[in-house]
ZANUMAR-669165 format. One record per atom (N, C-alpha, C, O): residue number from 1; residue in three letters; atom name; y, x negated, z. Coordinates in nm, 2 decimals. Example, Ala and Ser with C-alpha at 12.3 -4.5 7.8 and 13.67 -1.06 7.14 Angstrom:
n:res:atom:yy:xx:zz
1:ALA:N:-0.57:-1.32:0.78;
1:ALA:CA:-0.45:-1.23:0.78;
1:ALA:C:-0.33:-1.32:0.78;
1:ALA:O:-0.33:-1.42:0.85;
2:SER:N:-0.22:-1.28:0.71;
2:SER:CA:-0.11:-1.37:0.71;
2:SER:C:0.00:-1.29:0.79;
2:SER:O:0.11:-1.34:0.80;
//
This chain:
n:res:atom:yy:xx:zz
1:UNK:N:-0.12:-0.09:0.00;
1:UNK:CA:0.00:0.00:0.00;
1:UNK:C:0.12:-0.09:0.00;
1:UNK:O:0.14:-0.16:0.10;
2:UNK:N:0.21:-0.09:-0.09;
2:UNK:CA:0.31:-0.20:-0.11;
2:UNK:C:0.46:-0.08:-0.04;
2:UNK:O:0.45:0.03:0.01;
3:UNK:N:0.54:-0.15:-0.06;
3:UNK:CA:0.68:-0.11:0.00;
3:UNK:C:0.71:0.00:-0.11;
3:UNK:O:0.77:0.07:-0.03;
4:UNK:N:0.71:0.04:-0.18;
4:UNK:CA:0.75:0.13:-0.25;
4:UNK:C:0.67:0.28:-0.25;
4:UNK:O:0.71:0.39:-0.28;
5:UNK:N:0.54:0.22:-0.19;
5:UNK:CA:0.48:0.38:-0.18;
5:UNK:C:0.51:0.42:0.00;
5:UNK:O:0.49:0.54:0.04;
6:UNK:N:0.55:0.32:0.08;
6:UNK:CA:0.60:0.33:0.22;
6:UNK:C:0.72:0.44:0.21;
6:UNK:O:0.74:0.54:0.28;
7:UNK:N:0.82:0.36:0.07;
7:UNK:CA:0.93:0.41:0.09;
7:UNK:C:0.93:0.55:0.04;
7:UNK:O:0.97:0.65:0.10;
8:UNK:N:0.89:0.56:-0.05;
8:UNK:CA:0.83:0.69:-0.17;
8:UNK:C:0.77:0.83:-0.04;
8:UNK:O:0.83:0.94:-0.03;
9:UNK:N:0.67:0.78:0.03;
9:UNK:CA:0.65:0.87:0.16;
9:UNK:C:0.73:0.91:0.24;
9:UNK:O:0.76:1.03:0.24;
10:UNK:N:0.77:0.82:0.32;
10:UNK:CA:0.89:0.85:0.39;
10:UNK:C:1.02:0.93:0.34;
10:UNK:O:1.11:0.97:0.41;
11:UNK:N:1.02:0.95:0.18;
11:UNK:CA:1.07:0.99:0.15;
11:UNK:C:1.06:1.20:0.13;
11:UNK:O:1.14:1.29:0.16;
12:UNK:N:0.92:1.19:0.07;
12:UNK:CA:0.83:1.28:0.11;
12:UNK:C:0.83:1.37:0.23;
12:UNK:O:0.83:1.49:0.24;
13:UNK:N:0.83:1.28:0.31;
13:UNK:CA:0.78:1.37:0.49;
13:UNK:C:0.92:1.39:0.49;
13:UNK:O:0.94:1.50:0.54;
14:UNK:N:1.03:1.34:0.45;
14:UNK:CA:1.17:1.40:0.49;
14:UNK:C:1.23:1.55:0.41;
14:UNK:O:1.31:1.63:0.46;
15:UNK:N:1.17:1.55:0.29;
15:UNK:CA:1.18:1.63:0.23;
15:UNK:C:1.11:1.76:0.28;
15:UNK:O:1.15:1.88:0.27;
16:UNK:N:1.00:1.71:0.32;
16:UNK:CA:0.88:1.81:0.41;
16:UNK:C:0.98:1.85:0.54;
16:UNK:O:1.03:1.97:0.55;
17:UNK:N:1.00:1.78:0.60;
17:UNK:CA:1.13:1.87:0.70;
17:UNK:C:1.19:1.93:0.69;
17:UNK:O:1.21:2.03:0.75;
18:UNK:N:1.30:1.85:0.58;
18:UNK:CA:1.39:1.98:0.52;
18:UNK:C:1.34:2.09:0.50;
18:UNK:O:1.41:2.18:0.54;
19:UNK:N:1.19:2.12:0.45;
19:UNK:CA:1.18:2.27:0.43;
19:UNK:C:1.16:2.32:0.55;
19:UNK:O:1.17:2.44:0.56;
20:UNK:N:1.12:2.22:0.68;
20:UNK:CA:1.07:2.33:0.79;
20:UNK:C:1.22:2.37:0.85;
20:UNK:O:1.25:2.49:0.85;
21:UNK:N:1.30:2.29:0.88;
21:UNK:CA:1.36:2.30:0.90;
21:UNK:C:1.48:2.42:0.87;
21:UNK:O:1.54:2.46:0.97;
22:UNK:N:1.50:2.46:0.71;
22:UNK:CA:1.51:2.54:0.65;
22:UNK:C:1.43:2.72:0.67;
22:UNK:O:1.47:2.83:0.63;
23:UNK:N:1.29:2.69:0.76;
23:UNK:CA:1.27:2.84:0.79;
23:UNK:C:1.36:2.87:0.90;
23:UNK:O:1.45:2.80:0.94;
24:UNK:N:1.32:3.02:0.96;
24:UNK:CA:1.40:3.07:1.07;
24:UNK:C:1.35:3.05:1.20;
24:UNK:O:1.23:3.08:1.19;
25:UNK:N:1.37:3.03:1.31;
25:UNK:CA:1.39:2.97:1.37;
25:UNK:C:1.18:2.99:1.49;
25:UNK:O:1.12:2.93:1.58;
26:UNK:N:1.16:3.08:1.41;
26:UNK:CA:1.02:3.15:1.51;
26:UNK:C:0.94:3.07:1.43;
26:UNK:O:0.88:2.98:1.48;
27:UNK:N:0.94:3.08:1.28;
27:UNK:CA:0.86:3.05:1.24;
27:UNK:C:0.85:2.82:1.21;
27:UNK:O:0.77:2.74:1.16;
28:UNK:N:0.96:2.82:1.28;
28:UNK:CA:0.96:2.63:1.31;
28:UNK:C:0.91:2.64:1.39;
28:UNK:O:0.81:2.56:1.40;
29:UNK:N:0.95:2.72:1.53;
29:UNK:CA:0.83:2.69:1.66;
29:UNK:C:0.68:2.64:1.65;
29:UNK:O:0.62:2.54:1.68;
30:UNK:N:0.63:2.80:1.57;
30:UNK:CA:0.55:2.81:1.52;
30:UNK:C:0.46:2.70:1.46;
30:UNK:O:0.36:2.63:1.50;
31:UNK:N:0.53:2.70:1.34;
31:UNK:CA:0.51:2.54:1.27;
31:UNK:C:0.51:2.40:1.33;
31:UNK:O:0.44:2.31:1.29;
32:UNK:N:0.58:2.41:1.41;
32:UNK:CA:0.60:2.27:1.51;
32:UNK:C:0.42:2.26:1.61;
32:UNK:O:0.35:2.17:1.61;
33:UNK:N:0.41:2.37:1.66;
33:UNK:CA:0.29:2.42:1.72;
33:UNK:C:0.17:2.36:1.66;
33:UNK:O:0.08:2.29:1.71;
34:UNK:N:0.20:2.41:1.56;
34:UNK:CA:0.03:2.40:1.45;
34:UNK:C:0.02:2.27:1.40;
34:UNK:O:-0.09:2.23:1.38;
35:UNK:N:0.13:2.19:1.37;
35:UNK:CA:0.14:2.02:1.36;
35:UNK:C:0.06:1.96:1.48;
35:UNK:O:-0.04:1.88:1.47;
36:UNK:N:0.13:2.00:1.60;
36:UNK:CA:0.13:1.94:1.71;
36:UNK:C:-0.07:1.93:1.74;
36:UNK:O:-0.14:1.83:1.74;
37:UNK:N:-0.09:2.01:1.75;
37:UNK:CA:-0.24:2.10:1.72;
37:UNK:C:-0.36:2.00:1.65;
37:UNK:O:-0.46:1.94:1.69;
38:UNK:N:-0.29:2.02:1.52;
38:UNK:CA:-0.35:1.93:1.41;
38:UNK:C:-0.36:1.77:1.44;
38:UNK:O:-0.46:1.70:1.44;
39:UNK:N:-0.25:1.75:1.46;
39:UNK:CA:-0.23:1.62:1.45;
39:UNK:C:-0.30:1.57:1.61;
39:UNK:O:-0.34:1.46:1.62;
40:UNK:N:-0.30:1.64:1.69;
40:UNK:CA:-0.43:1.59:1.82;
40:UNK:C:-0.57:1.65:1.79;
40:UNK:O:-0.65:1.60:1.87;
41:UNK:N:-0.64:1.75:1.70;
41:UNK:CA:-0.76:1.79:1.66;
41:UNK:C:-0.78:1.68:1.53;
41:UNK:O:-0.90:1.64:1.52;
42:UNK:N:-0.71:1.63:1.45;
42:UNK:CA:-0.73:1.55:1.37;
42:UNK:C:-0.82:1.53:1.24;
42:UNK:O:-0.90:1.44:1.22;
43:UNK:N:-0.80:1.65:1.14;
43:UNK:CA:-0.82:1.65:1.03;
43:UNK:C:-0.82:1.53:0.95;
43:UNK:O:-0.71:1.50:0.89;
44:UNK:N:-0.95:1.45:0.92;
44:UNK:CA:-0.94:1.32:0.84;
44:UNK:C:-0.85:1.34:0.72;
44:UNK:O:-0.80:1.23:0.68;
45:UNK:N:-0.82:1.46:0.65;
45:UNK:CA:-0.78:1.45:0.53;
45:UNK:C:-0.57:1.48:0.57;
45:UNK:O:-0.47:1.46:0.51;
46:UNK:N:-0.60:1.53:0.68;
46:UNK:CA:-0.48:1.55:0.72;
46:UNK:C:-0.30:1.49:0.71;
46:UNK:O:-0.19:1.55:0.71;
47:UNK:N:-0.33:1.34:0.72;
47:UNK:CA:-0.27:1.24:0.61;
47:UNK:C:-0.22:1.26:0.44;
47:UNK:O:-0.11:1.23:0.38;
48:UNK:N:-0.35:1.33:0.38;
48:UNK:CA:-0.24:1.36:0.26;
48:UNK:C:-0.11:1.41:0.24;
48:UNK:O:-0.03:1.36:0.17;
49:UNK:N:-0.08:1.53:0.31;
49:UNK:CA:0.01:1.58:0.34;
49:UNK:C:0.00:1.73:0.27;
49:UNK:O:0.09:1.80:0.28;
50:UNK:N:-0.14:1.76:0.18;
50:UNK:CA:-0.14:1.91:0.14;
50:UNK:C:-0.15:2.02:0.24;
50:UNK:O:-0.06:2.10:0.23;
51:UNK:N:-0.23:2.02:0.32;
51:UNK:CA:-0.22:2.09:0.48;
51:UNK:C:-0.11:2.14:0.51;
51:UNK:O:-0.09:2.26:0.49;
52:UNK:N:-0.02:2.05:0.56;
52:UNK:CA:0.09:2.09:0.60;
52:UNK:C:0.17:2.14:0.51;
52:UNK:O:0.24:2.24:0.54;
53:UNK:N:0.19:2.10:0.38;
53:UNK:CA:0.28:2.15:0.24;
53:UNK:C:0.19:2.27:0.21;
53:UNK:O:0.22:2.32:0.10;
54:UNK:N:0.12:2.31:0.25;
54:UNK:CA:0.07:2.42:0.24;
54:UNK:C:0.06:2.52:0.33;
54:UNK:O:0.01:2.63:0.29;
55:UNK:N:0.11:2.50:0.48;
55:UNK:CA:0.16:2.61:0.57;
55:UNK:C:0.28:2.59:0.56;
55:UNK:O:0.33:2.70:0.60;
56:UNK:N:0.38:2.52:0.52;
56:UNK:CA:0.53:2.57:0.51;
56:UNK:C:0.52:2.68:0.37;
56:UNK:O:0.57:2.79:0.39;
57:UNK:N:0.46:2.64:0.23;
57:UNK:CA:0.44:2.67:0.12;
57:UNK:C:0.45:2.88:0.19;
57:UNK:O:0.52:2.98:0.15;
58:UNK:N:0.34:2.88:0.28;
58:UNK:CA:0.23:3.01:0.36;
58:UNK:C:0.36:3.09:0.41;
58:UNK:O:0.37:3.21:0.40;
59:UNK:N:0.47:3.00:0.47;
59:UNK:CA:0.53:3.05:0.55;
59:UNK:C:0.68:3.11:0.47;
59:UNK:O:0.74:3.21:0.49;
60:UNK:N:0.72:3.00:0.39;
60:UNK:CA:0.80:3.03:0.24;
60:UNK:C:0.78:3.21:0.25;
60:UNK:O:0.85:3.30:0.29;
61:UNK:N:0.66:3.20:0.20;
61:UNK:CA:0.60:3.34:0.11;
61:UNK:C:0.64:3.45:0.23;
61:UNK:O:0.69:3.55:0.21;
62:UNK:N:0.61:3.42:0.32;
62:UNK:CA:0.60:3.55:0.48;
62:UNK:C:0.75:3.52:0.49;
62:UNK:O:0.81:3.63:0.51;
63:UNK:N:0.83:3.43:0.48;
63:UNK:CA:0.97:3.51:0.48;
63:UNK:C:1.08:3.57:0.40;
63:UNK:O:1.19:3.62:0.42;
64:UNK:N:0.99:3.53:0.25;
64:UNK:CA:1.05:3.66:0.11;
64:UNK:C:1.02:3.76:0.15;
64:UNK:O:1.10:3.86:0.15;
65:UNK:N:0.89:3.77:0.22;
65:UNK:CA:0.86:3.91:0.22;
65:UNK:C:0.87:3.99:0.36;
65:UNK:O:0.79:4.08:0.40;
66:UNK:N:0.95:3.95:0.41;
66:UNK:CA:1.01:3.96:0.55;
66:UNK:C:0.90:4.00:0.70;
66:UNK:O:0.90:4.08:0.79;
67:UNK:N:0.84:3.92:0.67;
67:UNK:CA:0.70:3.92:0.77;
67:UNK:C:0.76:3.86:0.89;
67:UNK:O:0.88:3.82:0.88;
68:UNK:N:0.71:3.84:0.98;
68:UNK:CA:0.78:3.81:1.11;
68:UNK:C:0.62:3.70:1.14;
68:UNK:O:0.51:3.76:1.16;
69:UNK:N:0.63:3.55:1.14;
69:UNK:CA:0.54:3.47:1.20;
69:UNK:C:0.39:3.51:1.26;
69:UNK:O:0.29:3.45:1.21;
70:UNK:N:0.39:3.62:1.37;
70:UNK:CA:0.28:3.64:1.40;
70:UNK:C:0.22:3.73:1.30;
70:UNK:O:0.10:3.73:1.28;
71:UNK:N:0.31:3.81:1.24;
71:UNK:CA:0.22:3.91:1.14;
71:UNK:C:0.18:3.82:1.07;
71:UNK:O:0.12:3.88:0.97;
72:UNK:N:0.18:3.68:1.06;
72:UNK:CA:0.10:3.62:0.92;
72:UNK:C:0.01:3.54:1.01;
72:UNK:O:-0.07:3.48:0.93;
73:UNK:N:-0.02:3.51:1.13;
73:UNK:CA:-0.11:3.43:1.15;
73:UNK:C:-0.20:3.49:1.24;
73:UNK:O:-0.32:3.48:1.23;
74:UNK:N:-0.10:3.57:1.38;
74:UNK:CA:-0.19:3.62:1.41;
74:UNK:C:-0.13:3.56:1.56;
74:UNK:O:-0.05:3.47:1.56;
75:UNK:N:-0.20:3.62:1.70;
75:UNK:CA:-0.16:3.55:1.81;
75:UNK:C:-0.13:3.40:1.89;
75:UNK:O:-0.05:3.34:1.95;
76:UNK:N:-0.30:3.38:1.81;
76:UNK:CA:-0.37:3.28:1.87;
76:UNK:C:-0.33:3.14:1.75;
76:UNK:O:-0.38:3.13:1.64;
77:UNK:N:-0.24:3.06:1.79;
77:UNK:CA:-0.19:2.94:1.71;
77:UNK:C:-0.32:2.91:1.67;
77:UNK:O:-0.35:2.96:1.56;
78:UNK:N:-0.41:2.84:1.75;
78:UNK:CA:-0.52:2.74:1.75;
78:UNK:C:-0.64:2.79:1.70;
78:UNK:O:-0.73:2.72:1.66;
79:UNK:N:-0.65:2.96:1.69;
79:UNK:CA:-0.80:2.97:1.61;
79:UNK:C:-0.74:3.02:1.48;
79:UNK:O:-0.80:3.11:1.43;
80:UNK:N:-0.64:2.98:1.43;
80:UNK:CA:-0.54:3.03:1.29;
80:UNK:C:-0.58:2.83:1.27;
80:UNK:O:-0.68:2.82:1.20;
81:UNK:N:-0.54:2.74:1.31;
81:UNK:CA:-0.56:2.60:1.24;
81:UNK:C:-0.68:2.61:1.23;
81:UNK:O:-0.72:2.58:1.12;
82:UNK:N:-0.78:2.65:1.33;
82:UNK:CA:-0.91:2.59:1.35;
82:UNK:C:-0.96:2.68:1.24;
82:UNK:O:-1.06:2.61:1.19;
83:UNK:N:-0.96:2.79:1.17;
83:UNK:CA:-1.01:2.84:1.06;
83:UNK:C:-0.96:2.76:0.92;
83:UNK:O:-1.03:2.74:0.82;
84:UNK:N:-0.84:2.73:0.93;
84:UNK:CA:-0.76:2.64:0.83;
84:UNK:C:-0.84:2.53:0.78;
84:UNK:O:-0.85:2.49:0.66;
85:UNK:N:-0.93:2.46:0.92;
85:UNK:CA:-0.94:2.32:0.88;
85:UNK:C:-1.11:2.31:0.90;
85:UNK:O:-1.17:2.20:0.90;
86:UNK:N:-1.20:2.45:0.92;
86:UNK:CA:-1.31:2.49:0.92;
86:UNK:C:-1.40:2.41:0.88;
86:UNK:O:-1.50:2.39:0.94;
87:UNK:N:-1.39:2.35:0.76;
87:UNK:CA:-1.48:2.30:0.62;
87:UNK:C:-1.40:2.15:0.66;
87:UNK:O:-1.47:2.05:0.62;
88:UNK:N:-1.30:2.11:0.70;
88:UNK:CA:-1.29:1.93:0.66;
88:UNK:C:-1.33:1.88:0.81;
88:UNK:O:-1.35:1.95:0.91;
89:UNK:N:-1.32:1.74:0.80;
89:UNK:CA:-1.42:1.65:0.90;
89:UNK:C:-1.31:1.65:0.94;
89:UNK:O:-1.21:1.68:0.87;
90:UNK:N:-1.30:1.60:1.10;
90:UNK:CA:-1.24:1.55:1.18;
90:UNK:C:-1.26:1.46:1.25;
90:UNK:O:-1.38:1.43:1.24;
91:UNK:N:-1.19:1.38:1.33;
91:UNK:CA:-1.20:1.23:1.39;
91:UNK:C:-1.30:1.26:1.50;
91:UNK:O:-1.37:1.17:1.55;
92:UNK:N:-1.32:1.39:1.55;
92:UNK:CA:-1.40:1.39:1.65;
92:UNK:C:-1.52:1.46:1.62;
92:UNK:O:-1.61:1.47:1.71;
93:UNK:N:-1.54:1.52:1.44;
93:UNK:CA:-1.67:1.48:1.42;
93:UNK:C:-1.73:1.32:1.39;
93:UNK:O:-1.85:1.30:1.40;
94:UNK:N:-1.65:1.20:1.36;
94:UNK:CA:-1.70:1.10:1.31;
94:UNK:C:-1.74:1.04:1.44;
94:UNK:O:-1.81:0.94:1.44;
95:UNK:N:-1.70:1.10:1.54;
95:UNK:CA:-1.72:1.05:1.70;
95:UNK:C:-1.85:1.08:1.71;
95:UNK:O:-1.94:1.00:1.70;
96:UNK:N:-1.85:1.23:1.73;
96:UNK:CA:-1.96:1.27:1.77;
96:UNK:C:-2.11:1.19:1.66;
96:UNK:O:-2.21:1.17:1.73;
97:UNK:N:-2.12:1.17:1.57;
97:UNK:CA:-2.17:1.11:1.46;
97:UNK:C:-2.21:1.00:1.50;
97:UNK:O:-2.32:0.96:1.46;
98:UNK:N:-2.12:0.92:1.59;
98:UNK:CA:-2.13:0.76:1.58;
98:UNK:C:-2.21:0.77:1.71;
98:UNK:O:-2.31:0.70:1.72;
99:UNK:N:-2.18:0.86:1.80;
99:UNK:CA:-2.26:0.86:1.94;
99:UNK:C:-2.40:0.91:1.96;
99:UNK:O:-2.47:0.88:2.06;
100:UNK:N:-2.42:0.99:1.86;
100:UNK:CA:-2.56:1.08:1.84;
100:UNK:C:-2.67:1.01:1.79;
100:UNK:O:-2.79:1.02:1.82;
101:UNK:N:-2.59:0.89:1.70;
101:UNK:CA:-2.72:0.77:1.66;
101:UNK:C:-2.79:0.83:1.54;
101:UNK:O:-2.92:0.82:1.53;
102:UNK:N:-2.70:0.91:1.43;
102:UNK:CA:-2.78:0.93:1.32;
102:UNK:C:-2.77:0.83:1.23;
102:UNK:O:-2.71:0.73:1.24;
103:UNK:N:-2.85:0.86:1.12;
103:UNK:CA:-2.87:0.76:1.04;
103:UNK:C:-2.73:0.64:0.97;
103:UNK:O:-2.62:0.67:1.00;
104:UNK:N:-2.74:0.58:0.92;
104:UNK:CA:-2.55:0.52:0.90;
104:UNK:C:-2.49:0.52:0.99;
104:UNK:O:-2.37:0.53:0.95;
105:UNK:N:-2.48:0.51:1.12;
105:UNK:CA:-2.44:0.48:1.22;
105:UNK:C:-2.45:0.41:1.29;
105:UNK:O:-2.57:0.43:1.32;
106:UNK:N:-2.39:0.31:1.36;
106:UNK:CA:-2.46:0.19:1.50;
106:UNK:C:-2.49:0.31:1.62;
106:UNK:O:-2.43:0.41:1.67;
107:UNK:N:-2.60:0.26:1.64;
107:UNK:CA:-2.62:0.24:1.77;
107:UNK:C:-2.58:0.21:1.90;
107:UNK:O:-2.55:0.10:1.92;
108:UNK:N:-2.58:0.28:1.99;
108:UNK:CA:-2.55:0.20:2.15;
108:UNK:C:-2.64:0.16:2.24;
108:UNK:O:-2.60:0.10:2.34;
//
């Protein structure tokens, strides 16, 4: 990764704020929430940055259409991500993986 795709990102995640930043004010809590969430449950793919450009993208749409945050997700922050990220690996499946002693794995 040389300096230019450093800078090119950072460029990126800023632009990515501007949009959160740009919703109304329930639905940044919100948003701020489900980052916070993610980023300690730890979606390996979660780094790309589609995830996330894809719940602001989610949340875009629920405020054309004048939805109010929970009507789009629902009470429970955490079983709204945890359905989100259902199908991708996480750091604490590669855990559980490494400790279980399956095959491709060290041993302890």
């Amino acid at each position: 990764m040389g300096i230019r795709d450093i800078i090119e990102g950072k460029r990126q995640w800023r632009a990515h704020l501007d949009r959160v930043k740009a919703l109304p004010p329930d639905y940044q809590i919100v948003y701020k929430e489900m980052q916070r969430y993610l980023f300690k449950v730890g979606p390996v793919d979660l780094s790309d940055g589609h995830l996330l450009a894809g719940i602001v993208d989610f949340f875009d749409e629920g405020v054309a259409a004048g939805k109010g945050v929970l009507e789009l997700i629902g009470t429970d922050v955490a079983a709204f991500c945890d359905d989100l990220i259902k199908d991708s690996r996480t750091y604490a499946d590669i855990y559980q993986e490494s400790i279980s002693g399956k095959p491709g794995t060290a041993e302890r």
